[in-house]
N, C-alpha and C positions, 0 to 999 in steps of 0.2 A: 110391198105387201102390207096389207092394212090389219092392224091388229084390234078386233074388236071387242071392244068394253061390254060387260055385261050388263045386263040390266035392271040386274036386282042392286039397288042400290047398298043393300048391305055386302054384298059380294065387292062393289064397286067403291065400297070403301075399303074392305079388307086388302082388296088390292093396291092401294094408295098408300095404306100403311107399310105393306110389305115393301111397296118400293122406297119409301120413307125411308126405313130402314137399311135397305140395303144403298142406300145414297148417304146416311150419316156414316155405314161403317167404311163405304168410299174415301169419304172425304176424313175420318179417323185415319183410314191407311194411308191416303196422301201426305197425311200431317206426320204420320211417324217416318212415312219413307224423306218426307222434307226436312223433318229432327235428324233422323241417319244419316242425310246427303251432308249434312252440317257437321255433323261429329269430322271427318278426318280434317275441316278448314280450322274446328276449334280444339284439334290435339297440338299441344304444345309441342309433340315430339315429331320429326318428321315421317312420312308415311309416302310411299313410290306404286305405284303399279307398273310392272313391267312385264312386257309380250314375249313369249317364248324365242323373240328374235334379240330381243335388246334393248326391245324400243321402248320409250320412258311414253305413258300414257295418261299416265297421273301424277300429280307431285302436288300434297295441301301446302301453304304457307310455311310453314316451320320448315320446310323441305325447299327452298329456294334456294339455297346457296349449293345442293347437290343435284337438282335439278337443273341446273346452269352446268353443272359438270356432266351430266347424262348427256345434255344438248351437245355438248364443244365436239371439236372434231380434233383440236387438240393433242398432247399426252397429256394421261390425266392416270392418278394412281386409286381414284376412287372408282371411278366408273367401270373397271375389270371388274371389281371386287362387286360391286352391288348385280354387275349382270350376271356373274357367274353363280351367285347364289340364287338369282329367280331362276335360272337353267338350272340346277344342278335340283331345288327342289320341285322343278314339273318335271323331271328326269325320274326322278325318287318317287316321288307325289305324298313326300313326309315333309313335313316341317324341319328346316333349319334353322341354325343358333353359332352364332359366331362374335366375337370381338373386332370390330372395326376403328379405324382413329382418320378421322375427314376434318379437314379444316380444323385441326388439332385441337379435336375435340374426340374422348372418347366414347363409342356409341355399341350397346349391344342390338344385334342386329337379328331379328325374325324373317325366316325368307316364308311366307304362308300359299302355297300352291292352288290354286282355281283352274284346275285341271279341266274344266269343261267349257273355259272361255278362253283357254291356251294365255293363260297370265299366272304372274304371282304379286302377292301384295306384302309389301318390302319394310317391320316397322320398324323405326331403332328408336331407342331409347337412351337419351343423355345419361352417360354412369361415370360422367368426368370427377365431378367433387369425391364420387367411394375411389377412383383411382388414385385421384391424388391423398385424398384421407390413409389409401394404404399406403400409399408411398412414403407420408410421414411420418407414420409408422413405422415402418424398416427403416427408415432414416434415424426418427428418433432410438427405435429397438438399437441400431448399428452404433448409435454415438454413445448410448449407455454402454453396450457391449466393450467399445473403446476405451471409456473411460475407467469401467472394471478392469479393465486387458490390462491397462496401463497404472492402473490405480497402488503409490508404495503401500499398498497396504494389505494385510489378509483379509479377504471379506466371505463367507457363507453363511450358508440360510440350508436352518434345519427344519424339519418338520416338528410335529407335538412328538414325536415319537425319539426325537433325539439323530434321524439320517438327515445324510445331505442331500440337500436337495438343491443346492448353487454351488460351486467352487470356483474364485476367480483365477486368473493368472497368475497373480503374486502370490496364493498360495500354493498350486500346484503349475510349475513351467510348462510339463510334460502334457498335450492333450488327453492323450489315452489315460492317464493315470488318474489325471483329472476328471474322465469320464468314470474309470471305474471307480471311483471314490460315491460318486451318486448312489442315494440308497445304504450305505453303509455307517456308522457310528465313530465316534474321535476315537472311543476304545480298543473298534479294530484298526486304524492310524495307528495308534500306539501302539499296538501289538504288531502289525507290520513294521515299521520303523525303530522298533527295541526305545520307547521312549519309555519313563518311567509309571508304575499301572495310575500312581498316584495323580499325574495328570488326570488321570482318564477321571479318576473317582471325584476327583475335586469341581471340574468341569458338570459332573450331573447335580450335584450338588447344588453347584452355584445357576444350573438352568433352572432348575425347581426354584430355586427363588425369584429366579427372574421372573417364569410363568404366576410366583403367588403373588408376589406385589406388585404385580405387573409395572412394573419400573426399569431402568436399565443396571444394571449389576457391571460393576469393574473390578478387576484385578490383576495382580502383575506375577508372572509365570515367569519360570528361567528354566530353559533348557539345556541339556548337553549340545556342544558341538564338536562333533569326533573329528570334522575336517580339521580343524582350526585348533584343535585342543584346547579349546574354551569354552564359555559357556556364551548363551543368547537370551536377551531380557524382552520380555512381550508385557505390552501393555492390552490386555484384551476386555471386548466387551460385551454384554448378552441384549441383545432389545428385543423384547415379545413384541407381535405383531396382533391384535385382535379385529376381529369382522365390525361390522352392527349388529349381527347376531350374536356378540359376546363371546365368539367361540373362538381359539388360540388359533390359528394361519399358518403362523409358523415365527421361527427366532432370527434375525439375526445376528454374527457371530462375527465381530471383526476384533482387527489386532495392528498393534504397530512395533515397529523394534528401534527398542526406544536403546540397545545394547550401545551404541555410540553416546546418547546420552548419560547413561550409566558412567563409563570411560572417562567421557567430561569432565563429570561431576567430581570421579576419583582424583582427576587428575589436579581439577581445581581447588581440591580440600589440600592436596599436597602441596600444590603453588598457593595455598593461601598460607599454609605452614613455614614454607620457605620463603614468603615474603615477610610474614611476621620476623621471622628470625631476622632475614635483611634490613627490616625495618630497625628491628633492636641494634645490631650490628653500625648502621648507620648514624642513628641517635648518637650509639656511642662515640663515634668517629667525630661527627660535629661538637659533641659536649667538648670534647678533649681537644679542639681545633682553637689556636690560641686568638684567632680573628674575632669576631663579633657577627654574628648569621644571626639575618633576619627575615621574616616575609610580612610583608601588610597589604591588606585589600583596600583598593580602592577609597575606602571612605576614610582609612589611616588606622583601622585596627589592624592589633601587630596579632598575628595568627601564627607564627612562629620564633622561636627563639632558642638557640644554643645554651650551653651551660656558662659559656665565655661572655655571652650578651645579658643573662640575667643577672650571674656575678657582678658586672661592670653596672648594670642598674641599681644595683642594690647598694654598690661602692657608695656611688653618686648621689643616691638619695639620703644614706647615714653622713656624707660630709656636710648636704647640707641642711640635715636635721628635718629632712620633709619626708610627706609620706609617698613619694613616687619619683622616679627620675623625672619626668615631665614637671612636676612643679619645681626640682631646681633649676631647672636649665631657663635661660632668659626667652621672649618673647621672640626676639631676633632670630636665633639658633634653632626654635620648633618651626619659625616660618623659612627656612633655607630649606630645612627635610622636606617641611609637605611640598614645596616648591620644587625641588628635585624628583620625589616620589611620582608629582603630575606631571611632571615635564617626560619624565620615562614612560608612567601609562597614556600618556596624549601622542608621543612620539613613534612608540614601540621599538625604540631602540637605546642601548645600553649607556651609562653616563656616568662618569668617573668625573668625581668630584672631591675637592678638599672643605673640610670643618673644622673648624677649630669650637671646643667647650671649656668655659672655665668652670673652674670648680668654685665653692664656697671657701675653700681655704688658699683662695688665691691662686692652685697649681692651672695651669693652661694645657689643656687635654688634644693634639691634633689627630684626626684621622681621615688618612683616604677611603671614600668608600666607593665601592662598584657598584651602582644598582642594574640591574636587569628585569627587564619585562618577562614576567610566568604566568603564562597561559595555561590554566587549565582544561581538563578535555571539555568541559561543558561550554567554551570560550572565553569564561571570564580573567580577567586581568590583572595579576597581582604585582608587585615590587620582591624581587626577592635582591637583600642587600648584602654583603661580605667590604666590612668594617676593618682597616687594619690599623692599629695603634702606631703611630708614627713620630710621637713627641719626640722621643729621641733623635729620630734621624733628624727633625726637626729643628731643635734648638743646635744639630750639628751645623745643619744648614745655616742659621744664623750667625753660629761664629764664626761659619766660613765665610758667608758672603759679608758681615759684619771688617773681618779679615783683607779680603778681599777690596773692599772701597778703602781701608786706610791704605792697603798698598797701590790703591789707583792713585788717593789722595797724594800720598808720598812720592809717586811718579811722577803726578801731573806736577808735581809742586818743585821737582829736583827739576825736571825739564826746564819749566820754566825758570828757575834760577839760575840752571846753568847754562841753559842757552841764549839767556838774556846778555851776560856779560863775555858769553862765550863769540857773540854773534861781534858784539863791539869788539871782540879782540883780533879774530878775524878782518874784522870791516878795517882796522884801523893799521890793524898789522897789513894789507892789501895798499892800502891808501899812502903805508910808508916806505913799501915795496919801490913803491912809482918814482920818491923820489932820489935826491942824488946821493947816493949811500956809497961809502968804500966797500972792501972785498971783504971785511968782516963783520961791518953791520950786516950787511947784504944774507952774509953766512945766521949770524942769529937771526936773523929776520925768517930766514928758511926752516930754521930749526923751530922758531915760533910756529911757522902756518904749519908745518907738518906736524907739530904734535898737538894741536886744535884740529885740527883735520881729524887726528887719530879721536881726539876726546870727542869732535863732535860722532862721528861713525860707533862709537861704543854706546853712546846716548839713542842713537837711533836704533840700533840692535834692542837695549833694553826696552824701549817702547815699540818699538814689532814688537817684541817678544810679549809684553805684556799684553799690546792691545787682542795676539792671538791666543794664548791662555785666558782671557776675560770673555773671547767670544766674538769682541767688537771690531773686528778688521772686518772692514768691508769691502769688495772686489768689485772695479768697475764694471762694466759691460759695452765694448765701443767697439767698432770696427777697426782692424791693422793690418798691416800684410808683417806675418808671423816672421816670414826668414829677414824682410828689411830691417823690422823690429832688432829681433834677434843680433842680426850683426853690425847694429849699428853700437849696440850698447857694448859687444865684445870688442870693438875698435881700440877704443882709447887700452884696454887693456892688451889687447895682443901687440900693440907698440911698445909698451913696458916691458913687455916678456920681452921682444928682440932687445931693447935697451940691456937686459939683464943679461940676455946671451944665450936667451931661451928659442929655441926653434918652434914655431908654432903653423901649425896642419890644418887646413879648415875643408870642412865640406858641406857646399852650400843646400839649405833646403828646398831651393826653387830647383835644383838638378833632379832632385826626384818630386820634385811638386810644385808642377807649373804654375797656380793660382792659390799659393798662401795665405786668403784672405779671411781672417776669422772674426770673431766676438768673444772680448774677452779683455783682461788687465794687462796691457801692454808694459806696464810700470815693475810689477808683481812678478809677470814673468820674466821680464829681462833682470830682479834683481837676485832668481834665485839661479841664472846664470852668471850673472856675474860674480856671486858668492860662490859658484863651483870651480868659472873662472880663476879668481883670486887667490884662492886657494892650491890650485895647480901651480898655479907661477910660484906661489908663497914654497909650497913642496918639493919644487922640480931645482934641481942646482944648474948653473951654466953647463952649457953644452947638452942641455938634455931637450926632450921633446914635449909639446903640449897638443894636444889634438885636439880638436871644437867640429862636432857636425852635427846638423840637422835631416833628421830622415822622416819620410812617410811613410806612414803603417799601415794605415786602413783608411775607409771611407764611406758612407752614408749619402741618402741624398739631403741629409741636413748640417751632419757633422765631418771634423777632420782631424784623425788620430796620428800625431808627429811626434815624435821622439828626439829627443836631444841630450848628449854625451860628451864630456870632457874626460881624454884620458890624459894622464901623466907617467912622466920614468921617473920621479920624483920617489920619496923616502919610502914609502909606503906604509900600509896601516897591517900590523898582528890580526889573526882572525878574532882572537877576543876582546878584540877592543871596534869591531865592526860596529856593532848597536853602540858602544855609550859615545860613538863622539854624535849621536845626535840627540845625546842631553844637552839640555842646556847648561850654560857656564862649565863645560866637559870638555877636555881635550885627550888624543889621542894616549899622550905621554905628558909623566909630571912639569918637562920641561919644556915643551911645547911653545907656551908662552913668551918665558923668558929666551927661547932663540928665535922664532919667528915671530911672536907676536899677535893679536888676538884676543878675544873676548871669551872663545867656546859657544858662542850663539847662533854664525853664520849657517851651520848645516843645520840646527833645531830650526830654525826659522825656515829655509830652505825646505823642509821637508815637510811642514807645519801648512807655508802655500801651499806646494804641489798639492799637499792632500784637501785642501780648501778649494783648490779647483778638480777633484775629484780621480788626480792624477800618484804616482808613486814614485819616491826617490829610491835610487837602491843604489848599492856598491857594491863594487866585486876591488877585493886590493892583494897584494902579497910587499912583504917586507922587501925593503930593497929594489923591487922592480916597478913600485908604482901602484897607480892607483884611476878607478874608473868609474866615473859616476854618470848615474842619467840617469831620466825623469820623462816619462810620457802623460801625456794631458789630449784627453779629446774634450777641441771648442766646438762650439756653431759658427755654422759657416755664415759669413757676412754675403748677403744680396748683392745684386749689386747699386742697388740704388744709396747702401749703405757705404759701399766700395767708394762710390762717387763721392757721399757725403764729407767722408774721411781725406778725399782728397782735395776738395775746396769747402773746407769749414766755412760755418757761418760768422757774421758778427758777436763776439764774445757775450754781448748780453743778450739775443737772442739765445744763443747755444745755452746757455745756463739757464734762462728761464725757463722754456720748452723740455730740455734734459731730464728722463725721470716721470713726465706726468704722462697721467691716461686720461682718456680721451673721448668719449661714446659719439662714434660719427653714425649720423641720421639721415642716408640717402637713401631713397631708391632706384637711385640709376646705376646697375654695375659699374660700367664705367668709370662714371664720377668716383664711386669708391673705393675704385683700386687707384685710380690718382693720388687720391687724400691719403691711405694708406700706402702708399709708396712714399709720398713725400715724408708723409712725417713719423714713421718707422726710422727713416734715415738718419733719424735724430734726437734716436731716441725715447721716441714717444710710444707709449704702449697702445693701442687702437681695439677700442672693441666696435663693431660693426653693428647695424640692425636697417634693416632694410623696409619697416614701417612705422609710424609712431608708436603702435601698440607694442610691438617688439621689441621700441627703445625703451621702454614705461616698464617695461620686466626688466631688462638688463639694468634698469637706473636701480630698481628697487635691491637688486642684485648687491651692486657694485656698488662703489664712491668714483668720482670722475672729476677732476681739475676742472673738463671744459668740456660742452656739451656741443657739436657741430652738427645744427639742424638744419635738415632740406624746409623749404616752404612746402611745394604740392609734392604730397602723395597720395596714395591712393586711400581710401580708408581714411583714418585719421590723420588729417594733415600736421605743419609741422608748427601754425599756432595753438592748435588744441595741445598738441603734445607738451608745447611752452607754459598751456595753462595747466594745466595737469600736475608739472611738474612745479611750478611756484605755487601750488596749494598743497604740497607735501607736506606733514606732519611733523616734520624735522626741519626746523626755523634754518637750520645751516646748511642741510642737504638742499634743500627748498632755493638757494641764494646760489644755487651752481651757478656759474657765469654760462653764458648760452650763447652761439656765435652763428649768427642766417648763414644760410646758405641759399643764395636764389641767382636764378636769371633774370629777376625785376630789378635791378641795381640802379633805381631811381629813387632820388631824396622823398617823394612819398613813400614811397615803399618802404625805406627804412625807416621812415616816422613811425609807419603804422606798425611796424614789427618792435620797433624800438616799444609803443605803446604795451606791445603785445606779452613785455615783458622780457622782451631779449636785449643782450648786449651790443652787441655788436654785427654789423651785418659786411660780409663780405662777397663779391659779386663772384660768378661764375663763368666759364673758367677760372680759376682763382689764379695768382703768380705765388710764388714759392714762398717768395721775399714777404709777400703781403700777410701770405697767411703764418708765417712764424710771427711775424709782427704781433699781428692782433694778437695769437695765442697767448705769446711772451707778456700781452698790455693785460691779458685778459687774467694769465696765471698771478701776475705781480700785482693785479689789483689797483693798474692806471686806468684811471677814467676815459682816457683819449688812447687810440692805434700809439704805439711808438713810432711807427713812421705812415705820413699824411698820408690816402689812398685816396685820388679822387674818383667819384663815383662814374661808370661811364653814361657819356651823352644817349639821348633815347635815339633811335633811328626813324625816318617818317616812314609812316604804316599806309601800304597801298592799297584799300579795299576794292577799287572796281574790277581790276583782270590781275590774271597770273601772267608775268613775265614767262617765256617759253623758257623752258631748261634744256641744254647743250644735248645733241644727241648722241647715243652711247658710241663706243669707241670704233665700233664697225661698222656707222652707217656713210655714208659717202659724204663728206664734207662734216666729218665730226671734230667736236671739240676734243682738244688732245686730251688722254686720261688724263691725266697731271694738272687739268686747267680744275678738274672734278675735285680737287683738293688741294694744300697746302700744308706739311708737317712742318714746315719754323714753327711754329709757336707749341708745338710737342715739343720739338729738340730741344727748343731754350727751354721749357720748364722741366726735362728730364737731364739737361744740363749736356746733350749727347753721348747718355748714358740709353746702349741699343738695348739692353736687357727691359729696360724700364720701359721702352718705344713698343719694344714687341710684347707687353705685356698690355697694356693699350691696346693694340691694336687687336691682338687675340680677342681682347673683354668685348671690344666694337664688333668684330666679326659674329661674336657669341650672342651679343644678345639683341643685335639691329634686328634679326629676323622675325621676332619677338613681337617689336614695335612697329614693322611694317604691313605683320598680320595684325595688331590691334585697330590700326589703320584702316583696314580693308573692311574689319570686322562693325567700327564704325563709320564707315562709308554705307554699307545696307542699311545700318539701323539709320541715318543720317542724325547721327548721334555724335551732334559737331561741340560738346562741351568734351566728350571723351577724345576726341582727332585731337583738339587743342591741347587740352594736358599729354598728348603723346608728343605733341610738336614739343612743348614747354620742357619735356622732360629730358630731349633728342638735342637741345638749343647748345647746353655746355658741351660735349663729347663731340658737336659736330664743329661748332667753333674751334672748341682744342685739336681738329685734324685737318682744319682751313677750307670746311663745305660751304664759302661763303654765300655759292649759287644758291643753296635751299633757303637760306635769310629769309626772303621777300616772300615766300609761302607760307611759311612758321608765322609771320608776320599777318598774315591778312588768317590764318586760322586760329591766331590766340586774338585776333582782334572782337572785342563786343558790338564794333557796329557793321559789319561785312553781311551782305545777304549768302541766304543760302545754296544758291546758286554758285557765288563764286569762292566758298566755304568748298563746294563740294568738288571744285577745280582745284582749288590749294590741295585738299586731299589725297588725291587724283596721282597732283601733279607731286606732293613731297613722296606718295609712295613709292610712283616710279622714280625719282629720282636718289632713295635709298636704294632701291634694288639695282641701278645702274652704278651708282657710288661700291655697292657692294662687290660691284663685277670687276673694278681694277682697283680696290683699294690693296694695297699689299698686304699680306697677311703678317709680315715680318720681315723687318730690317738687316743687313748683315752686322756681324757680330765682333766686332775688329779683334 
């Protein structure tokens, strides 16, 4: 249908315009309904439409991640929650409002109902940051809360008005009390709790000032305590609180109970009173203390001094007309003190020293002093000294020991004169013994040797006796067997007693102690049996009895406590004469002497040993029936390589050379160094061990050492550094110790160049017994050359291309006997076929081959053929010394420098399995005869 235009043109425009119009407000309302369509894409918060069934219809941007949940088919714990609210408000057709938490995030949530398009439109709003903002809030509120809870302190908060309006927990425990306290004044406090009104009044008082100078106000309050029947001290304080509007807030009111402080305080006024007094009480004690008390600091001022120490200054300083003891005293004397004084604060420990000071008028001042290190509490270091005056005892000491050397003089000088023509008289009277003499020269002749016999035996008594009253007897230390000892020396006298018509009773000490074998004075002990001996005969008359036995008492696994007894039916000794016959020049009875004969020395001396070797004489006698004496002594038990030694002594001048010196042996092969200390233990020789150069280089610095026995290779610092080391010592003498190789190189270069290296002497390895006492003896006595030749051994040809196969172990079919796997002669000859000493060996072998057959292995991976070598190098003596001569030819091509690696890595290979086969039938140990 056609719409016709009018014709009036002015009509015909008004219609134009009209439509104009109503086409701009068109396209006005498109534009806003196209701004609206945009609004839900550009809310940051998400926005849902949903259909009275469930169904998600809409969802802008910001709604993508619970839009995805609407979709899922899922469980989902959002998507109940957003559909039940579009239902519930087209249900209602009111607005809902609820708290939702999606994608843990929290969201308030509008359910807005479109009840005539059967939907609702769903906004939430992110309200995460105010949830968490509350939440630390209550966090923060609960931790203050805590901290008041818990706070030792009184804390509330009043108003301008003087109520409470906070009360903590340390001020009121009780909640409820603490609630009803809110609102209320300290005044009514006090009047509920009978405290005094005074508090109360004091308290408003002191609040009014707080509020006018608006500053904080303190003061200190005591209250009653009726629990406790005492009182409580409060430290309290007022702090006003004001706005920005200048207006009061309110106060707070805290407090502390300072009542333990208070107590302290008391208590420390009283301990400072009672130390004064101690203080004085102690002054006085040291004034009056007849020593000399001192303290000095560090730098050598004297910070303390006694009344005894300042006296004695002031002596010193009027003798010698100066104004201070330090400037009389010499140069020498003030440098001994500070010397001393640093040596105890460098030390920290205590040091007792002698000084002597002369005076100006000639007198000689000695004192011992103590000093000790005093730490005070702040750390620092003081000397405190206790000085004792000593002169006296002093110049006593000098005339005794003055005393003393003339009566040594007087001995050594009678000895000598009388045993000089005493010896010719003897010697001469023997010599005319022999010849042809009748029955009464014969007879003088007798009467001569026996009454020299007797002179010389009184001569010897008086010098024992002396040398052990002087201090100077000194006790050998040798291996013996105690009961052979023992009755060898009682022999010749128990023949005398039968001659005399004496019966004599013996009981041996091997009857109760199989292996007698000690360390100790075999000389020393048989003479204070023989003195007990001698005397039994001397006592006992014919027809009577002497008894002689040896008993074991105890034992250790080092030592061996024996006992040994002479009884007699002889005369016997009075109980009061027990103690003096072991005075010296003392006898039981005045006539003693003149019937039997005697010095009075034999039991002083007798018991003067025993107690030198650590053991006790004693007697038990009755008159008339006799008498019983013994003596127990626990020695060290002899090894047995010492056992051996005792039994085939060395050449006399080796033995005396070697006898007595120590030793520092330098190996690190166990093995090797329980050899070397086995040998020469046996003989006396002291051994200190060290098992690297560096560890010999401390013990050198240590000790003094006769003779120093260095390995060549070891590990870490070998054993010519160790050589140099030691001849650059600081000490020209220490520096000059003789030094003696130790190696498996025992070829004429080799010793050149150790010789160059600054050593003495080189001995090869395995060593022989003989050889190495030699050297030591050449090395101790300071000869140039071995005292006996040692020729050096020949080098063996070194096979580099292949390894000889080695014998196969003992269970393969057609195996080498174990026995061909080794060779012990050349152990037995050098342990002399001493089994102690074999199986001490072999243990050492057993112990530490496992050792070197893992380092082996371990440079086998690295193919780390300088470390194989020195384990072959190291293995060389210990497997010699057990007759492995099968491994030779391997050892040989892996200490060799020109062998390729390949058959380096055969030698290897080949010496590991054949220690671990060697290891499988070596014996562990010898039988023990």
């Amino acid at each position: 249908m056609k719409t016709e235009l009018p014709n009036d043109p002015a009509e015909l425009r008004a219609l134009l315009l009209a439509e104009r119009a109503r086409r701009e407000q068109a396209e006005a309302t498109v534009e806003q309904l196209r701004f609206a369509s945009r609004m839900p894409e550009l809310n940051p918060n998400p926005v849902l439409r949903v259909s009275a069934t469930g169904q998600l219809l809409m969802a802008n941007p910001a709604a993508g991640l619970l839009a995805e949940e609407m979709r899922g088919t899922g469980p989902s714990r959002i998507r109940p929650q957003l559909v039940n609210a579009a239902v519930q408000c087209l249900r209602t057709g009111e607005l809902a409002q609820q708290e939702i938490v999606a994608n843990d995030q929290n969201y308030l949530l509008f359910a807005v109902p479109v009840v005539e398009e059967g939907c609702a439109m769903l906004y939430l709003t992110d309200i995460t940051a105010q949830r968490q903002a509350k939440q630390q809030m209550r966090e923060q509120f609960a931790f203050y809360e805590s901290i008041m809870a818990h706070l030792p302190a009184v804390v509330t908060v009043l108003d301008p008005d003087q109520r409470y309006r906070y009360v903590n927990a340390y001020a009121e425990p009780d909640a409820d009390q603490r609630q009803a306290r809110i609102g209320r004044t300290f005044a009514d406090h006090c009047a509920k709790h009978g405290l005094p009104e005074e508090l109360a009044a004091r308290r408003y008082r002191l609040f009014a000032r707080a509020v006018q100078t608006r500053t904080t106000v303190s003061w200190e309050e005591r209250w009653p305590d009726t629990a406790a029947d005492t009182h409580r001290n409060w430290l309290c304080y007022y702090q006003p609180v004001f706005g920005n509007d200048e207006v009061l807030h309110h106060v707070i009111c805290y407090g502390l109970d300072i009542s333990n402080l208070r107590q302290a305080e008391a208590r420390t006024r009283e301990s400072e009173a009672a130390a004064e007094a101690q203080q004085l009480f102690t002054n006085l004690v040291l004034d009056l203390n007849p020593n000399l008390i001192w303290v000095r600091d560090a730098q050598g001022r004297t910070v303390f001094e006694n009344g005894e120490m300042r006296a004695q200054r002031r002596h010193i300083a009027e003798v010698a007309g100066a104004v201070s003891m330090e400037a009389a005293m010499s140069k020498e004397e003030i440098q001994a003190a500070v010397l001393a004084d640093q040596t105890v604060l460098h030390t920290g420990q205590p040091l007792t020293s002698l000084l002597s000071v002369k005076l100006a008028d000639g007198e000689m001042r000695w004192y011992q002093t103590v000093r000790c290190p005093l730490v005070l509490p702040d750390g620092t270091a003081q000397v405190l000294g206790v000085s004792t005056d000593i002169s006296a005892l002093k110049n006593a000491q000098h005339a005794a020991e003055a005393a003393a050397t003339a009566r040594e003089n007087f001995l050594a000088n009678m000895s000598h004169e009388i045993r000089t023509p005493l010896n010719g008289v003897l010697g001469m009277t023997s010599l005319l013994a022999k010849t042809g003499l009748d029955e009464q020269q014969r007879n003088y002749t007798a009467v001569i040797q026996h009454s020299g016999r007797h002179l010389l035996n009184v001569v010897n008594d008086v010098l024992d006796m002396a040398k052990i009253t002087s201090g100077n007897l000194e006790l050998e230390k040798a291996a013996f067997n105690l009961c052979d000892s023992m009755a060898s020396a009682s022999q010749p006298l128990v023949m005398q007693a039968e001659e005399k018509g004496i019966r004599v009773v013996g009981t041996m000490l091997r009857d109760s102690c199989p292996h007698p074998w000690v360390l100790g004075d075999s000389y020393r002990l048989n003479q204070v049996l023989i003195n007990l001996l001698s005397n039994a005969i001397k006592f006992t008359p014919v027809g009577g009895t002497v008894t002689v036995g040896g008993y074991y008492v105890s034992e250790t696994e080092d030592t061996l406590t024996t006992e040994f007894r002479v009884t007699d039916t002889g005369i016997g000794i009075a109980e009061d004469k027990l103690e003096s016959i072991f005075k010296e020049f003392t006898q039981a009875y005045a006539d003693t002497t003149r019937q039997f004969g005697g010095t009075g020395l034999g039991l002083s001396i007798s018991r003067a040993l025993v107690a030198q070797m650590g053991g006790q004489l004693t007697v038990q006698s009755e008159p008339g029936k006799g008498s019983s004496f013994a003596f127990r002594t626990t020695l060290p038990k002899a090894d047995a390589a010492a056992r051996q030694a005792a039994l085939a002594p060395l050449a006399p001048v080796q033995e005396a050379a070697v006898r007595g010196a120590r030793v520092l042996l330098v190996e690190d092969n166990a093995v090797n160094r329980e050899v070397a200390q086995l040998l020469l233990e046996a003989h006396g020789v002291t051994v200190d061990e060290a098992a690297s150069g560096l560890e010999a280089l401390e013990l050198f610095e240590i000790n003094r050492y006769d003779v120093v026995l260095m390995d060549i290779q070891m590990p870490g610092m070998n054993g010519l550094e160790a050589t140099a080391r030691i001849r650059a010592h600081a000490d020209a003498r220490r520096a000059a110790t003789p030094i003696l190789a130790l190696t498996a190189n025992a070829f004429r270069a080799d010793a050149e160049k150790y010789h160059a290296a600054g050593m003495n002497d080189t001995l090869p390895k395995p060593f022989d017994e003989a050889e190495l006492l030699s050297k030591l003896a050449s090395l101790i006595a300071g000869v140039p050359g071995p005292l006996v030749d040692v020729k050096p051994a020949t080098a063996a040809p070194v096979a580099t291309a292949a390894v000889p196969p080695l014998p196969a172990t003992a269970a393969a079919p057609g195996a080498v006997p174990a026995a061909a796997l080794f060779d012990l002669a050349l152990l037995h000859q050098t342990a002399h076929g001493n089994a102690t000493f074999i199986n001490r060996i072999l243990t050492s072998f057993h112990t530490n081959t496992p050792t070197s057959v893992a380092d082996l292995h371990t440079a086998l991976a690295a193919a780390d053929w300088a470390a194989a070598a020195a384990v072959a190098h190291k293995l060389r003596p210990s497997l010699k010394l057990i007759g492995a001569g099968q491994l030779g030819p391997v050892m040989e091509v892996l200490e060799s420098k020109t062998g390729t690696d390949a058959a380096r890595r055969e030698a290897a290979e080949a010496l590991a399995a054949g220690l671990t086969e060697l290891l499988a039938v070596l014996p562990t140990a010898v039988p023990v005869a």
